[in-house]
N, C-alpha and C positions, 0 to 999 in steps of 0.2 A: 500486407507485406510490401514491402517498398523494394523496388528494382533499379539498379542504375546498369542503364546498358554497356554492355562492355564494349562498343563501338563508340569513343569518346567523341567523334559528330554529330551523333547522337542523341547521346545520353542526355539528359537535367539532374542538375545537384541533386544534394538532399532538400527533402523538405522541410520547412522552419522547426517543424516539431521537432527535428531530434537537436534544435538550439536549446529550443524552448519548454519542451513539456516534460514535466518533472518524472513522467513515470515512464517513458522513453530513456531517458536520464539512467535513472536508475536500473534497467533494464541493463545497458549497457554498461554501466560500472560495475555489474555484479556478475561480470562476465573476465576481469581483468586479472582474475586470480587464475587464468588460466595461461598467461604472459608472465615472459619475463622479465624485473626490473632493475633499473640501479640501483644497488643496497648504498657503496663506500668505494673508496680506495685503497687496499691494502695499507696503502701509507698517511691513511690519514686515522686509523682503527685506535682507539682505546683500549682496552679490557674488555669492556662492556659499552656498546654504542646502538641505544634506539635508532630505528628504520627509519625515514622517514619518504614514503615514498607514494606511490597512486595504488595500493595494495591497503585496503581498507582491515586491516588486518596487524593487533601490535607485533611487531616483532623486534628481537636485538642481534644483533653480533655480537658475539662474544671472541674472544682469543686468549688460547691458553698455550704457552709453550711454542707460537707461530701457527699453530692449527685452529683454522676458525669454522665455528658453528653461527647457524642461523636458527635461533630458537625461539617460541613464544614467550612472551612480555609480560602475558598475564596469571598472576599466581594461580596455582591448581586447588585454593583456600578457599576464596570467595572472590574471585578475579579482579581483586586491583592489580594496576600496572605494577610490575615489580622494578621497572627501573624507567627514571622520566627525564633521565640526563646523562650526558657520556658520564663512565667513571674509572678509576683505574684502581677496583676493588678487588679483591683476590678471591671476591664470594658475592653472589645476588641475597639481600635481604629483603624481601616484602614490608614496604614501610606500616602495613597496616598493625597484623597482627606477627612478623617478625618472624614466617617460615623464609629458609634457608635453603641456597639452590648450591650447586656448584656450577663454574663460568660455562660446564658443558649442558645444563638444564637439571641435571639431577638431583632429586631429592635428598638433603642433608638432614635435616632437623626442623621440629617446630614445638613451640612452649604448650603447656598444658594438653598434649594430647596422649597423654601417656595410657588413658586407661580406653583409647580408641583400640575397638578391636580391627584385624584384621590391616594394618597401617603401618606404614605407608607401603602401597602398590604401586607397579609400572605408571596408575592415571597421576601419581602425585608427582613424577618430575615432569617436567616443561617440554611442550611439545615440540621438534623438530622438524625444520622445512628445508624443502630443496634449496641448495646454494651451489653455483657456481662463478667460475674464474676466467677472466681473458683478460693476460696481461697486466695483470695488477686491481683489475676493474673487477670487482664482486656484483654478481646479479642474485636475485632470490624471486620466487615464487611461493604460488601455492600448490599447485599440480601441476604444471610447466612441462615437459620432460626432457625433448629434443631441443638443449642449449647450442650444439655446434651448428645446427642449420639458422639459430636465431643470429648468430654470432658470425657468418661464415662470408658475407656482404663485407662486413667489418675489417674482414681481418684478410679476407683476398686484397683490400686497398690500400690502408693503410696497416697491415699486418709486421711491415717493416722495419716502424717506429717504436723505439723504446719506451711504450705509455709504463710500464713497470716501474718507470724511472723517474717518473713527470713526479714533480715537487706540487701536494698541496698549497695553494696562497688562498689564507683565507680573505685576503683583502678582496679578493675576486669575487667572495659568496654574496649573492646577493638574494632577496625574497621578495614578491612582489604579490598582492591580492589584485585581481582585476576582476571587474564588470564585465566577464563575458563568458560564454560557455567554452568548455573547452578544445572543442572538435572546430572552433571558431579561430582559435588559438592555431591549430596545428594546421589548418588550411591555411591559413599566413604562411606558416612557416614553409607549404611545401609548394611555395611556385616563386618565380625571379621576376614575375612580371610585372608587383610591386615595384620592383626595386628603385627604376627612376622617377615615378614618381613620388615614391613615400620618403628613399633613404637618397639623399642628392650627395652625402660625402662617401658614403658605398660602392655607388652607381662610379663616382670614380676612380676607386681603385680596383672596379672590375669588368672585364668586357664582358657589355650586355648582350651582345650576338654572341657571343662561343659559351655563353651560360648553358649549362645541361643538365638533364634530369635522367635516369635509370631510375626504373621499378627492379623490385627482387621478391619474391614469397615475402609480405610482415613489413616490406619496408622499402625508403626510397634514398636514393642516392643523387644528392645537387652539387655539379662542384663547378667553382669560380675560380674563371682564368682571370689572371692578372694580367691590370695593364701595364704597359712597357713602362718599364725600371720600379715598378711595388714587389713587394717582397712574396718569395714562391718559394715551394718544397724543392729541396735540393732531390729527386726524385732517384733511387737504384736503377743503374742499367737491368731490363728486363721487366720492369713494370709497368704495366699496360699503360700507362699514359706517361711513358719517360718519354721526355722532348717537350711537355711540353709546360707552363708558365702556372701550375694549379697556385691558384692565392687561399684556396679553401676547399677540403671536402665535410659536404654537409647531411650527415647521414640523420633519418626520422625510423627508429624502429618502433613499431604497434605496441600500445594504445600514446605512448607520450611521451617518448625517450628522444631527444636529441642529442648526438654525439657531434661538437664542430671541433672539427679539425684545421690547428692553423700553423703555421712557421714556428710558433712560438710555444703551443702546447695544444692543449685539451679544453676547450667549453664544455659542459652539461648541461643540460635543458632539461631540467623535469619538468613537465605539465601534469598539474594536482587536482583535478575535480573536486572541488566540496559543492558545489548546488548546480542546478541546472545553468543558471544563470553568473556562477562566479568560480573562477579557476585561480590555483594559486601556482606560484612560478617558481622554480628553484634554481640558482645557478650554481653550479662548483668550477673553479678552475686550478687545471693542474699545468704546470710549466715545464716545457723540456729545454727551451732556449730564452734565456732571459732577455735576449739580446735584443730578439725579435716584437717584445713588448712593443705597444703602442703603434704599430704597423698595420700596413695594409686592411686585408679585408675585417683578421681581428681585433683592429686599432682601437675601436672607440663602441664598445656593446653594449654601454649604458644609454648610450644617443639612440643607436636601432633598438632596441629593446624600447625605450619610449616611443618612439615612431610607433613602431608592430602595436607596444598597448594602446593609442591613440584611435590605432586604424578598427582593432579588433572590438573594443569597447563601441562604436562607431556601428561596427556590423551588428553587434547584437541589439542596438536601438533596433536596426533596421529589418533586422528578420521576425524582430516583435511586433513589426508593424502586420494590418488586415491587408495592408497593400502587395508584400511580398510573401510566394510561396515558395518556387523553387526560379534557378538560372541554367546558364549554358555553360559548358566547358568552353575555354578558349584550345582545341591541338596541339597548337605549337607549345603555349605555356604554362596549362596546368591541369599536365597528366599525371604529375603528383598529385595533387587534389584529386583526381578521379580516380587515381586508384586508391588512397585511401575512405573514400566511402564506398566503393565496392569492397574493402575488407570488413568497412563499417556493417556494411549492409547484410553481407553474408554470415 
């Protein structure tokens, strides 16, 4: 069992193994259907739109009439996927053998089974998962249950902004595979101490001294002060950091969800596990101010994004090496990182 001390003077990271060793790996991925993730955006929903998410598990949206369900992918015939592309079908058909669902899961019809006795029961429509909603933003599970404390970091900060309203661009989506494991991924992601040396046009439009981190239950909170004259949240009187210059809130909820928050909309960050060794990246961006494009701290995410996979790719040489086992916390700078492998751990 592996301990990381909760006194971050302390403590020592993890150890390589859980980069590198596949059945550590697995151990914890098989634990994510207990989290919740990002399914869509209300406004970017089809009919019928596969998951695609770190929920090793097919699932679809569907919507019928504005009411949407989160239901299983896989026919209750012989489990092929029953849908392997968004569609704007008025009915699921199973491309195999051509059983019939309706957009809510339920069993409609299927060819030649007429002299099946006892058929069709409650197991032949498609099975139902938790879903829930903030602001536009649909999350799903598998057993999950307590949404508003996962959600509650999120929406005390920027609870303000109208994300209901943010316009999907798909121009913004992007995918990436990298060479590296994914807890490797998301340690980049949670400390600013990178920043001037990895990301040097970043690092200028945010002050590296008043950078800050919050922990919360599941999740951590980074946000970036702007430097004088870059672009910052017009912020409501009454909110805990009105006065002051935010360029960015950057929130990491458990196991791989990032949420960036910027002047100009919404980033998402899925981080994907497929092997020990290789994690896939998903971006979505939604827009609430077009204006604000190309600015400040979210001006340019293709540039940081290659930095982050340059550096992270880089670590996973490295923690593969006989030479490295475990390291140090730095205090000051990466108390995100230490608490997300005390979540890891526990």
């Amino acid at each position: 069992m592996t301990i990381i001390d909760p006194d971050i003077r302390k403590a020592e990271t993890l150890p390589s193994r859980f980069y590198t060793d596949l059945e550590t790996f697995n151990s914890i991925i098989s634990s994510f259907g207990e989290n919740w993730h990002f399914a869509s955006h209300r406004n970017q929903l089809s009919a019928a739109q596969p998951i695609d998410n770190s929920l090793r598990e097919p699932m679809l949206l569907t919507q019928v009439d504005g009411e949407i369900h989160c239901i299983s992918n896989v026919c209750t015939h012989r489990g092929m996927l029953v849908c392997t592309e968004e569609s704007d079908a008025k009915r699921l058909q199973c491309p195999y053998h051509g059983r019939i669902f309706s957009l809510d899961g339920q069993f409609r019809s299927m060819p030649e089974f007429d002299q099946v006795e006892n058929f069709p029961t409650p197991d032949d429509d498609l099975r139902n998962f938790p879903l829930s909603e903030w602001k536009g933003l649909l999350f799903n599970t598998i057993s999950a249950t307590d949404f508003e404390s996962f959600i509650s970091a999120v929406e005390e900060r920027v609870g303000w902004l109208p994300v209901a309203d943010f316009t999907p661009d798909l121009s913004r989506h992007r995918e990436y595979t990298i060479d590296s494991n994914w807890a490797l991924y998301v340690d980049n992601y949670l400390e600013g101490f990178h920043i001037p040396f990895v990301h040097g046009d970043l690092h200028d439009v945010l002050d590296y001294d008043a950078y800050s981190t919050e922990l919360f239950d599941g999740g951590v909170l980074q946000i970036g002060i702007a430097n004088e004259g870059e672009p910052s949240f017009d912020l409501p009187e009454g909110h805990p950091d009105y006065g002051q210059n935010i360029a960015a809130y950057y929130f990491w909820l458990y196991p791989g969800l990032m949420l960036n928050f910027y002047p100009w909309g919404l980033s998402i960050n899925l981080v994907i596990p497929e092997t020990a060794d290789k994690t896939r990246i998903v971006y979505h961006g939604f827009v609430g101010d077009a204006s604000m494009l190309g600015q400040g701290a979210g001006g340019d995410l293709d540039k940081v994004e290659a930095e982050d996979q340059f550096i992270v790719e880089g670590c996973q040489k490295g923690v593969s090496s006989v030479a490295y086992e475990r390291g140090r916390y730095s205090p000051t700078k990466e108390a995100g990182v230490h608490h997300f492998h005390r979540i890891l751990t526990q």
